[in-house]
gemmi code that builds the backbone of each chain (N, CA, C; Angstrom):
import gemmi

chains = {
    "A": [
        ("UNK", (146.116, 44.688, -24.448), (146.848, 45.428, -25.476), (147.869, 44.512, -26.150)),
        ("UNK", (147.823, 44.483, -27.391), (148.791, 43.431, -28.002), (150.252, 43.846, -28.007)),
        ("UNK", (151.110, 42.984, -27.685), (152.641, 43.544, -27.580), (153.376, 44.347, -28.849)),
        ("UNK", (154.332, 45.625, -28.186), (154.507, 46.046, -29.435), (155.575, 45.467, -29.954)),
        ("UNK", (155.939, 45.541, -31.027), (157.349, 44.259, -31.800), (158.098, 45.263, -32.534)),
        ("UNK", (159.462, 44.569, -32.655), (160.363, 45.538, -33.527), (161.245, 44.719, -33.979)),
        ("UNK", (161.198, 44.459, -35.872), (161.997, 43.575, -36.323), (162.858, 44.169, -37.285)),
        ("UNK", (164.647, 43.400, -37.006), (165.297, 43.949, -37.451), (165.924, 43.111, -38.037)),
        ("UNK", (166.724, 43.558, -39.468), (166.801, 42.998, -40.686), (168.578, 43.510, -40.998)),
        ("UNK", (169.673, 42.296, -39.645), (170.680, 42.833, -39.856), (171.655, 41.973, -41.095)),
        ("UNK", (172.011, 43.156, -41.928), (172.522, 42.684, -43.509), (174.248, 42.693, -43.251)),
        ("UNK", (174.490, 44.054, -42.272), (176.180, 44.283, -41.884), (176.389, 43.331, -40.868)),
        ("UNK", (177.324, 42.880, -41.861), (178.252, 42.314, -40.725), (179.512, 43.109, -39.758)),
        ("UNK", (179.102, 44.219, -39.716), (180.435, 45.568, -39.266), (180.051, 45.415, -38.372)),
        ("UNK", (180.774, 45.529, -37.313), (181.050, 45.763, -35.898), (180.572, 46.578, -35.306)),
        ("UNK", (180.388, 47.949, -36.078), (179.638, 49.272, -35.323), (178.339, 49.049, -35.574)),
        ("UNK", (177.718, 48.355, -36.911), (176.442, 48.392, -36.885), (175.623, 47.321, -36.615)),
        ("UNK", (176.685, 46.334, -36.122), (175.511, 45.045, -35.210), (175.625, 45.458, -33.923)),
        ("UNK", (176.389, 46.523, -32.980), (176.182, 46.795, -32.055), (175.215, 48.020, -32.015)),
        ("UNK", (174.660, 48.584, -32.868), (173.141, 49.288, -33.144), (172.361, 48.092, -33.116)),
        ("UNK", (172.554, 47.087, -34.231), (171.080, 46.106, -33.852), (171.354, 45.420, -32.781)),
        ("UNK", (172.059, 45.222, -31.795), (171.598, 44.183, -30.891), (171.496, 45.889, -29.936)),
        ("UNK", (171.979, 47.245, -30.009), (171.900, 47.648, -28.555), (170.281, 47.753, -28.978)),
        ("UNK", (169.678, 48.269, -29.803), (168.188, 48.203, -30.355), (167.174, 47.177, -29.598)),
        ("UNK", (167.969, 45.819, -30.681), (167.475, 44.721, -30.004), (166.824, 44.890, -28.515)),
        ("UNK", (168.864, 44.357, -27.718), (168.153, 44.044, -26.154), (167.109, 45.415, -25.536)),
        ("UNK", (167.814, 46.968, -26.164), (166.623, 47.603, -25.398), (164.954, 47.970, -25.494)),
        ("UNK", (165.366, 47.420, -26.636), (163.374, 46.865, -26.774), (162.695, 45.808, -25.884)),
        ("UNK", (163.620, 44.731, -26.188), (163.632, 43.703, -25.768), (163.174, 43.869, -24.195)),
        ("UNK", (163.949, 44.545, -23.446), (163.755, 45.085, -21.942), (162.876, 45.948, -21.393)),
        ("UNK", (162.339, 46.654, -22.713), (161.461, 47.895, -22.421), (159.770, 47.458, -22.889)),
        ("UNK", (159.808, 45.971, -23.129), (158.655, 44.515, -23.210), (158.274, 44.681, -24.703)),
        ("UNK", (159.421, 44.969, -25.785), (158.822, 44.660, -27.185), (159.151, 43.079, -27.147)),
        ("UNK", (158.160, 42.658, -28.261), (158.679, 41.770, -28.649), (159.872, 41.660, -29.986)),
        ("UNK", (160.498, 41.072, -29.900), (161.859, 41.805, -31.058), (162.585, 40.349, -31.938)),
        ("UNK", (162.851, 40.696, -33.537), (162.837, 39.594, -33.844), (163.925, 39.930, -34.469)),
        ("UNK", (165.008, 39.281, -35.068), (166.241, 39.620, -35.545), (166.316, 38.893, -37.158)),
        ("UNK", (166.358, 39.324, -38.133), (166.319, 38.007, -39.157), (167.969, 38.599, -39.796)),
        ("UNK", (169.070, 37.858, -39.597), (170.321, 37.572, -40.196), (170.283, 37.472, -41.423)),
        ("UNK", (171.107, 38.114, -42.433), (171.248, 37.856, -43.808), (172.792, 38.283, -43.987)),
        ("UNK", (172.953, 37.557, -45.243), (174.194, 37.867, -45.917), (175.870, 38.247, -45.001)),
        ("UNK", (176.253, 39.398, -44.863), (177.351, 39.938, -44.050), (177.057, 39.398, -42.583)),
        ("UNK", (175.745, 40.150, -42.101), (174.889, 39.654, -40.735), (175.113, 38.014, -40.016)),
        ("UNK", (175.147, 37.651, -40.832), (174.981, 35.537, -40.341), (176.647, 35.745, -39.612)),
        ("UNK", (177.198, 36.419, -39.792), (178.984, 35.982, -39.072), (178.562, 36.632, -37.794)),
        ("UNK", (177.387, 37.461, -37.041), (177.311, 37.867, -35.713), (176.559, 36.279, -34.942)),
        ("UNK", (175.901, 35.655, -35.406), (175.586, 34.250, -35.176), (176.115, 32.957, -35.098)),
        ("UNK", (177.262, 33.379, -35.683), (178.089, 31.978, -35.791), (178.645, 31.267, -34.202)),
        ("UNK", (178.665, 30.134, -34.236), (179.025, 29.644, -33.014), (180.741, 30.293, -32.960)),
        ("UNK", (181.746, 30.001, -34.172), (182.758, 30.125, -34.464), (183.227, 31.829, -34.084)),
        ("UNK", (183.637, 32.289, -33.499), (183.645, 33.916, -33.508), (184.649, 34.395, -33.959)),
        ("UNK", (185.916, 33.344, -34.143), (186.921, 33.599, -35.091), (186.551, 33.322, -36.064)),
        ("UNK", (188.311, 32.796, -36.510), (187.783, 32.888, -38.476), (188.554, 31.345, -38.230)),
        ("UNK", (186.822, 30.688, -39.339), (187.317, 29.232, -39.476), (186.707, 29.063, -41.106)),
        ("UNK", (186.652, 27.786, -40.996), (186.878, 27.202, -42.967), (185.153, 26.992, -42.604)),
        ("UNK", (184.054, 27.640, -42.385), (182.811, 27.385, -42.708), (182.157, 27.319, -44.100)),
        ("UNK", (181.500, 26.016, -44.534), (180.777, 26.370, -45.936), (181.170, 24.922, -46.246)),
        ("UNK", (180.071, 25.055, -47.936), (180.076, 23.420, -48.271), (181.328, 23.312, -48.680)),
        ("UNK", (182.463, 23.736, -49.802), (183.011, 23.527, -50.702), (184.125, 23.997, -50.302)),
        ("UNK", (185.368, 24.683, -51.076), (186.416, 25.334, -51.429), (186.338, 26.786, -51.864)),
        ("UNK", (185.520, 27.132, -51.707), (185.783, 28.362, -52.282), (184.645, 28.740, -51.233)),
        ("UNK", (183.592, 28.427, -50.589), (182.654, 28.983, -49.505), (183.167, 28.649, -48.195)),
        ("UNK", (184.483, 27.898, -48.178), (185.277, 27.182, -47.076), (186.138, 29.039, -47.183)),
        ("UNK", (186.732, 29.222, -48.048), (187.407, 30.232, -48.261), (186.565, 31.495, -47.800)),
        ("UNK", (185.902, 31.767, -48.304), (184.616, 32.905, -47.741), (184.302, 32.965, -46.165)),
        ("UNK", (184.125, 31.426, -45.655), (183.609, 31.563, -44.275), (184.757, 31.887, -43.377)),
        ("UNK", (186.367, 31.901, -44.469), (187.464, 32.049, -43.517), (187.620, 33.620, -43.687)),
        ("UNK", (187.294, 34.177, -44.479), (187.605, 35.315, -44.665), (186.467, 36.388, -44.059)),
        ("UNK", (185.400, 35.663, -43.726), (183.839, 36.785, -43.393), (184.628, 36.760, -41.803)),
        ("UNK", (185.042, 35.168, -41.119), (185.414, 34.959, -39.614), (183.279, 35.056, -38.959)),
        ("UNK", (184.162, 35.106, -37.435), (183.198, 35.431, -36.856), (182.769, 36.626, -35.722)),
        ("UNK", (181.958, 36.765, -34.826), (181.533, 37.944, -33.921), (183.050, 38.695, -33.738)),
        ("UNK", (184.409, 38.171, -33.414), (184.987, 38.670, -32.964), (186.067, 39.217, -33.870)),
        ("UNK", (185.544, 38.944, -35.052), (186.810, 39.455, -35.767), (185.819, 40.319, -36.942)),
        ("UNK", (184.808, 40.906, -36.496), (183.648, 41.732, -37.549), (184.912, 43.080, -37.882)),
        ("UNK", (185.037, 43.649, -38.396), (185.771, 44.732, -39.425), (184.382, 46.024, -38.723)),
        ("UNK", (184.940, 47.357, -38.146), (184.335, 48.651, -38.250), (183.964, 49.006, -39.482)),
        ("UNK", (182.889, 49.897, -39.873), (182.594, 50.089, -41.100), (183.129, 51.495, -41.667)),
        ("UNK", (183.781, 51.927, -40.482), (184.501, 53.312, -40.880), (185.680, 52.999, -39.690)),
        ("UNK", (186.900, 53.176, -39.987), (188.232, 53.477, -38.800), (188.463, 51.665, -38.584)),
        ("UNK", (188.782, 51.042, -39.376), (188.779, 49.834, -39.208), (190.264, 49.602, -39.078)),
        ("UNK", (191.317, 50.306, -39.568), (192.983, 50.293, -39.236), (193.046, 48.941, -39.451)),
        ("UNK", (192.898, 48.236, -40.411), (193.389, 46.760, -40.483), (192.676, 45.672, -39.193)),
        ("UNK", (191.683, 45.849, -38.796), (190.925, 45.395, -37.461), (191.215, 45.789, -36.143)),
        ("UNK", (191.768, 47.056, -36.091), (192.814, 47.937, -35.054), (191.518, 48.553, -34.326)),
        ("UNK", (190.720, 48.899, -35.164), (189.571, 49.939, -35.166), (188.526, 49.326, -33.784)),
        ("UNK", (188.070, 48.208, -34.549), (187.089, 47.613, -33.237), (187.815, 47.036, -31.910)),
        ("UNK", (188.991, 46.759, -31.860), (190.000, 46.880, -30.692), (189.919, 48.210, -29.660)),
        ("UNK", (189.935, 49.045, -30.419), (189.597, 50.516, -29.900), (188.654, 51.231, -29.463)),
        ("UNK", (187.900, 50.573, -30.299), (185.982, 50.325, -29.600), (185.714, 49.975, -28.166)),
        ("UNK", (186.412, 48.479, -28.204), (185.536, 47.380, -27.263), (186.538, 48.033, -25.942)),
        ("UNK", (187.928, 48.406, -26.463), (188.583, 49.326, -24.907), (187.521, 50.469, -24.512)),
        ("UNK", (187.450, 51.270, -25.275), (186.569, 52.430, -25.152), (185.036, 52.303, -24.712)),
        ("UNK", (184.834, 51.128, -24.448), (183.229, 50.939, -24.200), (183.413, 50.290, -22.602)),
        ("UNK", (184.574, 49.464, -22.516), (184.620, 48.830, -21.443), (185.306, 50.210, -20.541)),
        ("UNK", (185.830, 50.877, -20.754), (186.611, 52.199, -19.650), (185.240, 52.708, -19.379)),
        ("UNK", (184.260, 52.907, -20.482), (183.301, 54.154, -19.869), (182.222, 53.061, -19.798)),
        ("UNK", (181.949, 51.968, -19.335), (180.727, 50.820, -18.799), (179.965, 50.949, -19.587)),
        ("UNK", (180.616, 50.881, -21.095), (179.464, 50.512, -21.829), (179.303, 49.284, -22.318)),
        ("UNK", (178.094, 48.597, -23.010), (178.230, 47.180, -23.103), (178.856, 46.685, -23.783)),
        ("UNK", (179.618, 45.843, -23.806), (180.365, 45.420, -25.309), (179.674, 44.623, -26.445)),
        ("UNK", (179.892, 44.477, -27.523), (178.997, 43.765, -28.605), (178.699, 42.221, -28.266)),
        ("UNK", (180.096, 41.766, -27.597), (179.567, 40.322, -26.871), (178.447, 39.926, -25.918)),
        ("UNK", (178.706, 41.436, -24.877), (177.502, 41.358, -23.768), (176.269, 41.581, -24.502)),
        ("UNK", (175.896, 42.350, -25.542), (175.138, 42.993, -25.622), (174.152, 41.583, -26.504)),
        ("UNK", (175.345, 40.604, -27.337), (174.483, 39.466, -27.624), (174.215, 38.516, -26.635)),
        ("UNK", (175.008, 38.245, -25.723), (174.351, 37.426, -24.421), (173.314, 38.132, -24.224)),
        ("UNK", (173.043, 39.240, -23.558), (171.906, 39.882, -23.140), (170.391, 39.633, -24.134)),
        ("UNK", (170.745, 39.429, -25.595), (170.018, 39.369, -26.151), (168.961, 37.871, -25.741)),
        ("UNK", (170.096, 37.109, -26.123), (169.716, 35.704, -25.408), (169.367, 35.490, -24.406)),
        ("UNK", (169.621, 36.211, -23.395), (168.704, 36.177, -22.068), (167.311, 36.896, -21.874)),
        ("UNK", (167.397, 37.687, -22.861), (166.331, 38.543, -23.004), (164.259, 37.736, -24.003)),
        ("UNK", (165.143, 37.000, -24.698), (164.574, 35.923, -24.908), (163.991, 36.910, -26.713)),
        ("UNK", (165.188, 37.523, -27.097), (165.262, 38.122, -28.547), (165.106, 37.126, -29.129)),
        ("UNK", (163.999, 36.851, -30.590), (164.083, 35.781, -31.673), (165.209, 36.318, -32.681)),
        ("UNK", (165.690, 35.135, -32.518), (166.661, 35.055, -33.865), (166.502, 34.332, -35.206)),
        ("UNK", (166.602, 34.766, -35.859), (166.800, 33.930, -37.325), (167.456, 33.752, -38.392)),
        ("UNK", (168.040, 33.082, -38.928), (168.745, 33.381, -40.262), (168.068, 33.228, -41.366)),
        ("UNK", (168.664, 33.741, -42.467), (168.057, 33.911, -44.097), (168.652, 32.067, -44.622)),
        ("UNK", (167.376, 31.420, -45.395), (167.626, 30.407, -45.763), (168.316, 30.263, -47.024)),
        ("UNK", (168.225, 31.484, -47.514), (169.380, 31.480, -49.086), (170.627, 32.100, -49.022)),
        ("UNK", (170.882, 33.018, -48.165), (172.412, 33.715, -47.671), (172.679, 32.273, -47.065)),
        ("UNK", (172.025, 31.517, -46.641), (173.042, 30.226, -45.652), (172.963, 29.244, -47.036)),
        ("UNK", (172.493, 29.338, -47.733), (172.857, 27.855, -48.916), (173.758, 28.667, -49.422)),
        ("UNK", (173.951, 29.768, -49.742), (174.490, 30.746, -50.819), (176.074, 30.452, -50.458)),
        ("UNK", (176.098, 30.666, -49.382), (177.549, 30.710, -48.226), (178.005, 29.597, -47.440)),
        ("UNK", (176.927, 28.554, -48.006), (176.873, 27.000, -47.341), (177.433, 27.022, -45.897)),
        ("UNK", (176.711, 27.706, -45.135), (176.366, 27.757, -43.899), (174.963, 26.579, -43.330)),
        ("UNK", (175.377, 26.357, -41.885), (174.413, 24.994, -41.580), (173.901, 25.950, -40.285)),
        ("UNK", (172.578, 25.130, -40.340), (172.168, 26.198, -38.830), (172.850, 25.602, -37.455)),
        ("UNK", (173.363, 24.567, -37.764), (174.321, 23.837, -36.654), (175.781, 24.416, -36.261)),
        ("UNK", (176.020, 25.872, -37.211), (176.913, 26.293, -37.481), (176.714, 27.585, -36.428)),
        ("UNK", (175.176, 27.882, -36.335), (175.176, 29.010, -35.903), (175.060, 28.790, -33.536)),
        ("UNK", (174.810, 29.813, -33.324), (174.843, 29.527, -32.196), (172.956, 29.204, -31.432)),
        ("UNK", (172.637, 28.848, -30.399), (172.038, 27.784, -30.344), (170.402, 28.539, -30.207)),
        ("UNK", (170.583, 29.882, -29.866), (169.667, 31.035, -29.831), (169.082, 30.942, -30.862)),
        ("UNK", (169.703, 30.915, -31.668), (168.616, 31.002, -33.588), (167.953, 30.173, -33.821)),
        ("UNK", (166.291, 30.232, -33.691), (165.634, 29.265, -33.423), (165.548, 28.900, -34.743)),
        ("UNK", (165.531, 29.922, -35.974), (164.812, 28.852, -37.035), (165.617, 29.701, -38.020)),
        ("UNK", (165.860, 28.801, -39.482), (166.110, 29.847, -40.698), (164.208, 29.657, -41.339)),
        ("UNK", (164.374, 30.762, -42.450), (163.186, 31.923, -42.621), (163.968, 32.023, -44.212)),
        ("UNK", (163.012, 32.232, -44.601), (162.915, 33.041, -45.977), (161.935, 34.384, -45.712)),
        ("UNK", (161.912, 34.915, -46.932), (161.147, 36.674, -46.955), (159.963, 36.398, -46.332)),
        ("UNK", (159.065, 35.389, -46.794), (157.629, 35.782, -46.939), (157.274, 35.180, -45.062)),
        ("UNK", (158.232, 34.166, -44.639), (158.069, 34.149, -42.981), (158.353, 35.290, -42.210)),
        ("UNK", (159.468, 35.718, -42.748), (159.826, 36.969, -41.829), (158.805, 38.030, -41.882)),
        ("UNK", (158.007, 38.273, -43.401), (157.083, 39.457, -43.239), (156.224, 39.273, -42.361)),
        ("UNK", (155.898, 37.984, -42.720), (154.853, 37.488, -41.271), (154.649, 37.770, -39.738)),
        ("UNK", (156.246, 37.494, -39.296), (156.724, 37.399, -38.488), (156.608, 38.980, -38.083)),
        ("UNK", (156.948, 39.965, -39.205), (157.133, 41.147, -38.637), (155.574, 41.784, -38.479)),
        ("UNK", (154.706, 41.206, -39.429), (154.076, 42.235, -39.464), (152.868, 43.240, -38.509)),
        ("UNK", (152.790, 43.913, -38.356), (152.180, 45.123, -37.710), (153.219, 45.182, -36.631)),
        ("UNK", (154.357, 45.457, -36.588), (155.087, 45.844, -35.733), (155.926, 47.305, -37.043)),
        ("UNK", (157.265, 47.565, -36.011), (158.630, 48.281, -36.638), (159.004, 47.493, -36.966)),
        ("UNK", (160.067, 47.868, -38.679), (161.057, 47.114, -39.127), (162.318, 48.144, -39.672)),
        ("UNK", (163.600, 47.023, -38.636), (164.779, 48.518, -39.405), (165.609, 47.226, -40.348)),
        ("UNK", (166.086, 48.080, -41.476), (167.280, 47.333, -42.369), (168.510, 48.008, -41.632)),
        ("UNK", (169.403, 46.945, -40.918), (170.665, 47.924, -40.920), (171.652, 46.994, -41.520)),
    ],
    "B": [
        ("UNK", (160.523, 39.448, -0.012), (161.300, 40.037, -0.202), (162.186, 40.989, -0.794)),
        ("UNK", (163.274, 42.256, -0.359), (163.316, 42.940, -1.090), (164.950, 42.746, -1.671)),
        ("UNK", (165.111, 42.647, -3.324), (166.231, 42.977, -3.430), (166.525, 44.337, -4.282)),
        ("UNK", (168.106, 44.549, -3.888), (168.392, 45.905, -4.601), (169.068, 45.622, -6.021)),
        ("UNK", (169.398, 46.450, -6.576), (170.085, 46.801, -8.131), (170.955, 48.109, -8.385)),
        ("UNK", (172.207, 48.048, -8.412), (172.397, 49.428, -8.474), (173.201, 49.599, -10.066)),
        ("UNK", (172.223, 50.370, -10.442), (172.719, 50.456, -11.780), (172.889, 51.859, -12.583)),
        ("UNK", (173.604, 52.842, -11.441), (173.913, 54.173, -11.454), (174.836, 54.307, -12.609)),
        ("UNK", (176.079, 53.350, -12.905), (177.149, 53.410, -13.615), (176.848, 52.895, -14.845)),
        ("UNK", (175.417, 52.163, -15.249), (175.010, 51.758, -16.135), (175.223, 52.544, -17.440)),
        ("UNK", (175.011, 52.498, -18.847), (174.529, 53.471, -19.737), (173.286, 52.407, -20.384)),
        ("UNK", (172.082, 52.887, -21.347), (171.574, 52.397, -22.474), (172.248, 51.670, -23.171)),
        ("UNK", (171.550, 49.981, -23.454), (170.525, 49.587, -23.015), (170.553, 49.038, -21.822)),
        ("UNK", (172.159, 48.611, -20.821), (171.769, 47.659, -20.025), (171.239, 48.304, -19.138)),
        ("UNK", (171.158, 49.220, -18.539), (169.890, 50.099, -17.424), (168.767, 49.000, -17.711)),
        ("UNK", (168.033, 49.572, -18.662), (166.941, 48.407, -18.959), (167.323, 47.210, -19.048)),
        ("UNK", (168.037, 46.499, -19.549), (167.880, 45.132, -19.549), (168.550, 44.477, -18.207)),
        ("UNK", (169.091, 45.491, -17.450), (169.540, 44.960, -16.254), (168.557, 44.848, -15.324)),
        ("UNK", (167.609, 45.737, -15.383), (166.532, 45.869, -14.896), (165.394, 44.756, -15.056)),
        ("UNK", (165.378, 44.541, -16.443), (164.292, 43.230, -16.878), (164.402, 41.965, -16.491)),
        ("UNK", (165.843, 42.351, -16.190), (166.063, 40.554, -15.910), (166.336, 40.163, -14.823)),
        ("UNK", (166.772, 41.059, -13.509), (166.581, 41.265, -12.228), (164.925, 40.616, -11.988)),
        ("UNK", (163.852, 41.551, -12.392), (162.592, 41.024, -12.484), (162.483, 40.064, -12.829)),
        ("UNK", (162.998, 39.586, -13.685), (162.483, 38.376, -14.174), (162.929, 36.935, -13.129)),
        ("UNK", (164.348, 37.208, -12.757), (164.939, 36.541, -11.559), (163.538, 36.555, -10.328)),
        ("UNK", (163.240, 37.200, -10.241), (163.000, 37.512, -8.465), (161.731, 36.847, -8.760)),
        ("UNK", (161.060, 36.390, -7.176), (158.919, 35.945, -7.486), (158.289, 37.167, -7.390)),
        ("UNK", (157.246, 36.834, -7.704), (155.803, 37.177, -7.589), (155.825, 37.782, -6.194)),
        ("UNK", (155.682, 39.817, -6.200), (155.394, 39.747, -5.130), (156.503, 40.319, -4.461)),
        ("UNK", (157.790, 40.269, -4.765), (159.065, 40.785, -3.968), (159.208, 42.164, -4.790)),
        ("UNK", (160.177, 42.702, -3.621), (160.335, 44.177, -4.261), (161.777, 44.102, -4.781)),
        ("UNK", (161.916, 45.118, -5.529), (163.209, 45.424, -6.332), (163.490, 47.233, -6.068)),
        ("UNK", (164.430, 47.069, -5.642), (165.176, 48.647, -5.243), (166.195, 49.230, -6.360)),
        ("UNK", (165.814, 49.913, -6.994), (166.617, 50.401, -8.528), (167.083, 51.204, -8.296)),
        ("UNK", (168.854, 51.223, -7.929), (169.307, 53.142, -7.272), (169.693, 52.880, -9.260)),
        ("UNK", (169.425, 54.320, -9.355), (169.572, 54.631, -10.985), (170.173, 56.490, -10.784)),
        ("UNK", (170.663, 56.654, -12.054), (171.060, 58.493, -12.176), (169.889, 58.964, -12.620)),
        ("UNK", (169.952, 60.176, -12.653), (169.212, 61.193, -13.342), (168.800, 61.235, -14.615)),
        ("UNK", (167.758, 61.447, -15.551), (168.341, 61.879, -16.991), (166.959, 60.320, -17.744)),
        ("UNK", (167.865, 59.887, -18.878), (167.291, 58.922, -19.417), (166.489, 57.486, -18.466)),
        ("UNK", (167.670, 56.952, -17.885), (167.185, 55.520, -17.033), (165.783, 56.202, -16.078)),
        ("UNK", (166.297, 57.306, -15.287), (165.327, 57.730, -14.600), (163.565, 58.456, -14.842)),
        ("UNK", (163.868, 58.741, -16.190), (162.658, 58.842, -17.103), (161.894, 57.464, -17.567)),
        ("UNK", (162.496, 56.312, -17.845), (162.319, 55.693, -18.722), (162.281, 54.139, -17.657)),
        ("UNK", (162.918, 54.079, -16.665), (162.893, 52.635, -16.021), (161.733, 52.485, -15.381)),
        ("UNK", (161.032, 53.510, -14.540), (160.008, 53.181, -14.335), (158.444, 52.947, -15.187)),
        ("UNK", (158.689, 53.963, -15.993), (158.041, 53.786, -16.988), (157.592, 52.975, -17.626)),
        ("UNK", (158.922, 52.294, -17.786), (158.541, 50.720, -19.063), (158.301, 49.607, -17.736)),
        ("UNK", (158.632, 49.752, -16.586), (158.275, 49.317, -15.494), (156.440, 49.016, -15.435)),
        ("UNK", (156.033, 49.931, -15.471), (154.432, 50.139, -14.960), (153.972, 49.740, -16.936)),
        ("UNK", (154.516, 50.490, -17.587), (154.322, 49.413, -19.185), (154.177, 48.114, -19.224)),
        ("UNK", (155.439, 47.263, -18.416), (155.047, 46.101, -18.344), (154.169, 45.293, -17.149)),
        ("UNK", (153.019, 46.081, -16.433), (152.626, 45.396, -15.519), (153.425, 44.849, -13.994)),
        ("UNK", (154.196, 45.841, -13.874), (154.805, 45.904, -12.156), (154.064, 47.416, -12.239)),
        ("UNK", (154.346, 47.363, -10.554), (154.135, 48.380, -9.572), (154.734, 49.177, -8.858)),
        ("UNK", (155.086, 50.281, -9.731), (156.087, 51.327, -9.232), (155.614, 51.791, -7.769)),
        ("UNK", (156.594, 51.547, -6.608), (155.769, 51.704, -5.502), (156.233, 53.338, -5.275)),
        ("UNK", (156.985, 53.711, -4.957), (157.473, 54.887, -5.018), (158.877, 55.482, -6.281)),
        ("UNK", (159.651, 56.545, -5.833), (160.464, 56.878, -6.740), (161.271, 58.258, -5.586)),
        ("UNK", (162.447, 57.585, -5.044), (163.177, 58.681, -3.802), (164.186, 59.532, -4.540)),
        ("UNK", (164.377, 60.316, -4.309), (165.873, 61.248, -4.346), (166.802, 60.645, -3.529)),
        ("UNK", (168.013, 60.065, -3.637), (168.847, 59.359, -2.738), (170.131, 60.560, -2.586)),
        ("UNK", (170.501, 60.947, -3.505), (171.673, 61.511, -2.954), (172.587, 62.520, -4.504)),
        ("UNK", (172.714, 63.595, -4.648), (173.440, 63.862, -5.892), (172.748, 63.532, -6.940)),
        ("UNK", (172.937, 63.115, -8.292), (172.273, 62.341, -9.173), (171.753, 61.389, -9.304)),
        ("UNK", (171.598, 60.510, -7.716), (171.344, 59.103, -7.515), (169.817, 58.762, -7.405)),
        ("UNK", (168.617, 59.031, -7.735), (167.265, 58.163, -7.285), (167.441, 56.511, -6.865)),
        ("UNK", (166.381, 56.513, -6.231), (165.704, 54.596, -6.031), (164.209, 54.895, -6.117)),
        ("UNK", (164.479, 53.922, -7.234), (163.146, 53.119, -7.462), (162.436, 52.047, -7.129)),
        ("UNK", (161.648, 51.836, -6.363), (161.062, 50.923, -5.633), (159.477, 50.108, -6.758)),
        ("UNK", (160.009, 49.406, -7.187), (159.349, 47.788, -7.787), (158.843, 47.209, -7.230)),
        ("UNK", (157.307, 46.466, -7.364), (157.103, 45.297, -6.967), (156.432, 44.672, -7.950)),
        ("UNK", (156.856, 43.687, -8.093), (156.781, 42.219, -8.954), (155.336, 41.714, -9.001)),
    ],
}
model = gemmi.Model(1)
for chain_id, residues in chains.items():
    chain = gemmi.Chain(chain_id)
    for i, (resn, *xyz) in enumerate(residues, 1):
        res = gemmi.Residue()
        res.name, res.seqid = resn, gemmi.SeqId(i, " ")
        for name, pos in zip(("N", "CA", "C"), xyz):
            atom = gemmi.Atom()
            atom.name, atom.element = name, gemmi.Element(name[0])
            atom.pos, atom.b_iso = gemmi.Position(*pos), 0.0
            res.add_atom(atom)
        chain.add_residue(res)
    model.add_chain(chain)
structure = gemmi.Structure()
structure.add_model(model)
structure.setup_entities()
């Protein structure tokens, strides 16, 4: 029986909704999909090696952008964000009641042996390097690999 | 050999992925003891268990909301 796959197409970079794609992710991932992640745009700051906020990008003004997107740990809620108060309130609230946190939940991914990828024009766009990202992301991809990649499986946009 | 897992306090996804990767740790052949709750994990761990080619050997009532699930690799 050929494995079933589930590829997901994360665009937010919000805090509440990369912890939908990776809890997605790893529990496919565990439940023997094969599961492929392709990063774009907002999305590429859950990949970054950097998880704060640093000067990423070619220039001055994408140096400025990569300081202002930051990284995993400074992602913005997409609703109740209180000035970044919001996902503070989260990651307490997940750790009191054992739930995973968005950090575990990307280790797990990586152990799980989730493909990762980034978008090859959101990373020129934002002059991002894949040396930038963390070491899991095996490859950047444009559209017509990823359809590939996905196809005859599930695909979610979140 | 047999090892255990207790992943009662767990929620979705790590139930499962705590589970997958326990397996994946252990050889060919050893058992894995899954005390799990009631409800979702307990529907669903063995399940994707015997999905992926292990061998659900049994499935006990342990105590309150607690089952064990007995794996082999």
């Amino acid at each position: 029986m050929e494995k079933k796959k589930l590829s997901l197409i994360a665009f937010s970079g919000d805090y509440d909704k990369l912890t939908a794609v990776f809890t997605l992710a790893t529990g496919a991932a565990a439940v023997g999909y094969e599961v492929n992640i392709f990063f774009t745009f907002w999305g590429l700051d859950a990949i970054k090696q950097k998880r704060g906020r640093a000067f990423i990008g070619s220039n001055w003004l994408t140096k400025l952008f990569g300081f202002m997107m930051g990284g995993l740990s400074v992602t913005p809620n997409s609703r109740f964000n209180f000035l970044g108060i919001g996902p503070k309130i989260f990651r307490y609230l997940m750790r009191k009641n054992n739930v995973a946190t968005l950090e575990e939940l990307v280790e797990a991914a990586g152990a799980l042996g989730v493909n990762m990828y980034a978008c090859e024009m959101a990373m020129h766009v934002l002059g991002i390097k894949k040396s930038d990202f963390i070491h899991e992301v095996q490859d950047v991809l444009g559209v017509a690999t990823f359809l590939n990649i996905s196809e005859g499986g599930q695909t979610l946009f979140i | 050999m047999t090892h255990t897992l207790d992943i009662t306090k767990e929620h979705c996804p790590m139930t499962f992925v705590k589970t997958k990767l326990k397996l994946a740790q252990i050889a060919e052949g050893d058992i894995l003891e899954v005390l799990l709750a009631e409800g979702e994990p307990l529907e669903n761990v063995p399940r994707s268990a015997t999905e992926q080619g292990f061998n659900v050997l049994s499935i006990e009532h342990v105590e309150g909301t607690t089952h064990k699930v007995t794996i082999q690799k």
